[in-house]
N, C-alpha and C positions, 0 to 999 in steps of 0.2 A: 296494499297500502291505502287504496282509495277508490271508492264509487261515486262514479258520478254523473251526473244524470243530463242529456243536453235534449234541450225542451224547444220545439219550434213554434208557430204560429200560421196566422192567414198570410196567402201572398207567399207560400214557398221560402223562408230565407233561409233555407238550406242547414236541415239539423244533420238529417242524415249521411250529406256530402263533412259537415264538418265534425261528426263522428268518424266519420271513417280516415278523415286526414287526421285527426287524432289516433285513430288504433295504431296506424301506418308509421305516424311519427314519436309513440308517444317512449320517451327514455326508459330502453329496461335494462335494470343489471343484474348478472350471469347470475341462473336458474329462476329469473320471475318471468311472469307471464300476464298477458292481459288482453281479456274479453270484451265482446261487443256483443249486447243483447237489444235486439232488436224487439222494442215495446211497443212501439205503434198500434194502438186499436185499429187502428185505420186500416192494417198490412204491412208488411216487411216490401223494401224497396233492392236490398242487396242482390237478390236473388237473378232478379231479369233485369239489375242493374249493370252493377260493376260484375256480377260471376257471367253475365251474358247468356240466362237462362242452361249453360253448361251442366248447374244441379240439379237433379231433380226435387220437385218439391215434396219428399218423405221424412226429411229433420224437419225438425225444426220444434216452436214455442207450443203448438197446438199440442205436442204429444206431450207434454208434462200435464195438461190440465189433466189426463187418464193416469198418468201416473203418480200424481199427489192423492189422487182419489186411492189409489190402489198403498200409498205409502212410501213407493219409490223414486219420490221426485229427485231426491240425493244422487241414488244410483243413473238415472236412467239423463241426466243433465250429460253427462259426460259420452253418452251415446250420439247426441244431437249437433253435436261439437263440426265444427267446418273449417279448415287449418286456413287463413286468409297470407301465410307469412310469405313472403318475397320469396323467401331460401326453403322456405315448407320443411320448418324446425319445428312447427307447433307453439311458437312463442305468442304468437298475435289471432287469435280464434274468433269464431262468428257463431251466436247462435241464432239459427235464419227464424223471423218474426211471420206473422199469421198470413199465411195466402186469402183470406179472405174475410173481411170484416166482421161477418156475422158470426164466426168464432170466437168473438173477443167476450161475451156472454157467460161463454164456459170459464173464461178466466178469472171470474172475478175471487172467486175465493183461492187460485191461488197465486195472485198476487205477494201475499202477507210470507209464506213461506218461500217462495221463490227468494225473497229479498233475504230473509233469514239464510239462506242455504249462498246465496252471492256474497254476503257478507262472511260466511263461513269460509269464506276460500281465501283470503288473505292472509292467514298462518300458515299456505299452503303454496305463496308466493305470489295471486291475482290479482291485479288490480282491473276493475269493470268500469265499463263505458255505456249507457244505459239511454240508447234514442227513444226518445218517448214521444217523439212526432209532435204532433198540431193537439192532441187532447190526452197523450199517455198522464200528464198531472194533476189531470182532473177524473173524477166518479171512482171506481173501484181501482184504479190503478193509482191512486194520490199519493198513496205511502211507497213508492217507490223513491218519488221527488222528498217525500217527508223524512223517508229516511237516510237518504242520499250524504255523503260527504260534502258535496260540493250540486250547485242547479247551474248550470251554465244553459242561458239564455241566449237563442242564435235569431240576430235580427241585420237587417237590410240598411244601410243610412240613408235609406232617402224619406221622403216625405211620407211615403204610403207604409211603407214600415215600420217607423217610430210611432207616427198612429197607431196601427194594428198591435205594436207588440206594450203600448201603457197600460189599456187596462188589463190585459194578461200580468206584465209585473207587480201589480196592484194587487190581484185575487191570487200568486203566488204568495206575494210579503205576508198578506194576509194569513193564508194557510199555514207557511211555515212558522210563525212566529205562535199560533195558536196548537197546533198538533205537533210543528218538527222542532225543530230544536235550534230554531231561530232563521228569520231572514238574513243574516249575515252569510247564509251559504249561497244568496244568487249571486250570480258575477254574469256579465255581457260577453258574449262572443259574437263579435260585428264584422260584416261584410263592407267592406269601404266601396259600396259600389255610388253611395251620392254623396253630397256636397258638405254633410254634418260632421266635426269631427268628433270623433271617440272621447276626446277630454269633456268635451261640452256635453254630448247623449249621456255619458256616466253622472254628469254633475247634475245635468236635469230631472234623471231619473234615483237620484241617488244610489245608484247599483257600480261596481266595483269593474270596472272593464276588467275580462281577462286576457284579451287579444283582440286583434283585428287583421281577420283574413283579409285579401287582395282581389278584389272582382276580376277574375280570372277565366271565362266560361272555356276555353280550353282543355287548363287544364282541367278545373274542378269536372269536366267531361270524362274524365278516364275513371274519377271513382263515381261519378254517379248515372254514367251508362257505357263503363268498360274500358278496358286499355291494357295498356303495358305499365304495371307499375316499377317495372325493374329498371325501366328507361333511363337513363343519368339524365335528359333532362328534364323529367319527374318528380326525380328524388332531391333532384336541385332546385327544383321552381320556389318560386318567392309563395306557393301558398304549402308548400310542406314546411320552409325553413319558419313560417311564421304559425304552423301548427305546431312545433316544437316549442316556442316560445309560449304559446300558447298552455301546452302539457306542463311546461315550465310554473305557470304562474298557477296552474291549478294545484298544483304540487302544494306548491307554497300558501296557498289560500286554505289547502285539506290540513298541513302540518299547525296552521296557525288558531284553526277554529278546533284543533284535538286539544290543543294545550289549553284553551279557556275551556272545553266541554269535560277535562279531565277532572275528577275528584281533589279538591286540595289538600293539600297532605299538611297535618297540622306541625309547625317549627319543632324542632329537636329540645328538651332544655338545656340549656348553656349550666355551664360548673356554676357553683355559688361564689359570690364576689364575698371576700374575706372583709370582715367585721374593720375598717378602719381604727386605726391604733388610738383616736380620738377619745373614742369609745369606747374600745377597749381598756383603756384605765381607768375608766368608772363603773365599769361594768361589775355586777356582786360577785362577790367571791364563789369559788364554786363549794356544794359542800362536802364536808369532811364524810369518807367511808364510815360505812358503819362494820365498825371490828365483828368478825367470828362470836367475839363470845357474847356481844349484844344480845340481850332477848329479844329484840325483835327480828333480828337477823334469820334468815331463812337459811333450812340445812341443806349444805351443796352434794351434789351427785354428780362422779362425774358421764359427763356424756358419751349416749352411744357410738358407734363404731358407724354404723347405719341408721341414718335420718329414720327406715321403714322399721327396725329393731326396734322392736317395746321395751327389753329390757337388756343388758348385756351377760352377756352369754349363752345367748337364747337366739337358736336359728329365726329369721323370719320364714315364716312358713309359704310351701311354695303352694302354689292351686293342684289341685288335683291331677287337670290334662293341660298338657301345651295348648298354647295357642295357636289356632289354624293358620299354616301360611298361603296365601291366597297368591294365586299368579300374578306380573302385570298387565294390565292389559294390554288386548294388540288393537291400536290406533288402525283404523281401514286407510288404505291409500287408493286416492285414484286413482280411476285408470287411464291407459292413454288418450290423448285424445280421437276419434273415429275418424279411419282414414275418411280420404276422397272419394265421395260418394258418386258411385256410378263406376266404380273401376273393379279388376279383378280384384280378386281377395287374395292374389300371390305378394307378399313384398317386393321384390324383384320387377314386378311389373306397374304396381300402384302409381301414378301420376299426380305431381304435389300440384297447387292453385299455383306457383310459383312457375312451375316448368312447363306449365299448359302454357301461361303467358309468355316465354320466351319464345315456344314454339312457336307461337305465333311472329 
């Protein structure tokens, strides 16, 4: 249904904590699914975060820049794949972002299709989540943000964060309004950790609050250096029940900017309104047929059997050969997503993200 892209700044204010309490809480219903793509030029944080260094680092974002070169960015997306779901259904996935900066070089070109191939999975039931860290919406990675659903901007309320994150909303409105397909798609995701409220940041920055997380370093501690996410009071904290709200208004911001971005479909015409009777008795009289045996009358035939019949009684002529019937085609499906990396390759024995956590 929806991409959408959450963009951090200076001073930490937590994109990647509030991506992930998004994948974690975000509303799916039976057979959808939905991704986290970890953008960050900077490096992926999931890894030696919340997985607790548990994967090793062989998926991940580095191995498509080889594989778009080669053609199989499509295929080999679904190789990289890291099951993040509580119940390890494969509902809620991760694909882990660059272990090291200086890889983000080889990305640049393929940025453009990666977005193409993200955006292709939503007839397929995906909705994507797209952290693009402290600089993912700026230089070779812009069209990410540019062509995103939704820009959800994650900043801090206090004094040093509203700073740091004006002139970043300034050089976004900027960009999307001239390359994307409008500024209307930033929205604020705030931390309530100072004194400013949410109505007033929104009103001063003109940008659309979509929530506002609960400074919580607790719990926001289990997704951004590890835990139990199965905990009941995890799944009940005041910063999951208000990432749902959150998922909630993005929803609603995606469905509201498709119906203006849609083509307008020009009105039907209405039946014709009958000639008022006013007018109708002044209106000229119609005129009189012109008889058969008029000379200027035209000699009647009558018409064929078949529109395609030139004459009647006269086959229309068929072609030569039939016409080729051609197969349908077959639609490729993806494949599953890649188990847990680092485990046997027996089913029976593979170990989901979910069940490592309980064990513990």
């Amino acid at each position: 249904m929806a991409v959408v892209a959450v963009v951090g700044g200076p001073g930490a204010p937590g994109a990647t904590t509030s991506a992930l309490a998004l994948l974690l809480a975000w509303p799916l219903q039976p057979g959808r699914r939905i991704l986290l793509v970890e953008c960050d030029p900077d490096g992926g944080a999931v890894l030696a975060g919340a997985l607790e260094g548990r994967v090793e680092a062989v998926y991940g974002l580095r191995n498509l820049a080889v594989a778009d070169r080669r053609g199989l960015l499509a295929q080999t997306l679904w190789e990289q794949l890291i099951d993040l779901s509580p119940e390890g259904n494969g509902e809620r996935l991760l694909l882990p972002g660059l272990t090291d900066p200086a890889q983000a070089p080889g990305l640049a070109y393929t940025w453009e299709p990666l977005m193409e191939t993200l955006h292709g999975l939503e007839p397929q039931g995906y909705d994507v989540i797209l952290d693009l860290g402290r600089s993912g919406a700026a230089g070779p990675g812009a069209v990410l943000a540019r062509r995103a659903d939704v820009v959800a901007v994650a900043l801090r309320s206090t004094l040093r964060g509203l700073s740091a994150v004006r002139p970043r909303l300034a050089a976004l409105r900027d960009d999307l309004e001239a390359a994307g397909t409008g500024s209307d798609a930033l929205g604020l995701l705030m931390v309530a950790e100072g004194p400013y409220p949410v109505a007033e940041v929104s009103r001063q920055f003109g940008v659309p609050a979509l929530g506002l997380l609960p400074y919580a370093p607790r719990t926001a501690r289990v997704l951004s250096d590890g835990g139990d996410t199965t905990d009941r009071r995890f799944v009940r904290s005041e910063l999951m029940r208000t990432a749902r709200s959150a998922a909630d208004q993005i929803q609603l911001l995606v469905r509201r900017r498709r119906q203006r971005l849609a083509p307008a479909v020009p009105p039907a015409a209405g039946p014709v309104a009958p000639v008022p009777q006013v007018f109708a008795e002044h209106a000229p009289p119609a005129p009189a047929p012109i008889p058969d045996s008029h000379p200027l009358a035209y000699p009647q035939y009558p018409a064929p059997a078949d529109p395609r019949q030139p004459y009647p009684g006269q086959p229309y002529p068929q072609p030569p050969h039939p016409e080729p019937q051609y197969p349908a085609p077959q639609v490729p499906q993806p494949a599953a997503p890649a188990p847990f990396p680092g485990q046997p390759p027996h089913p029976q024995q593979q170990i989901t993200y979910g069940e490592v956590l309980r064990a513990r």
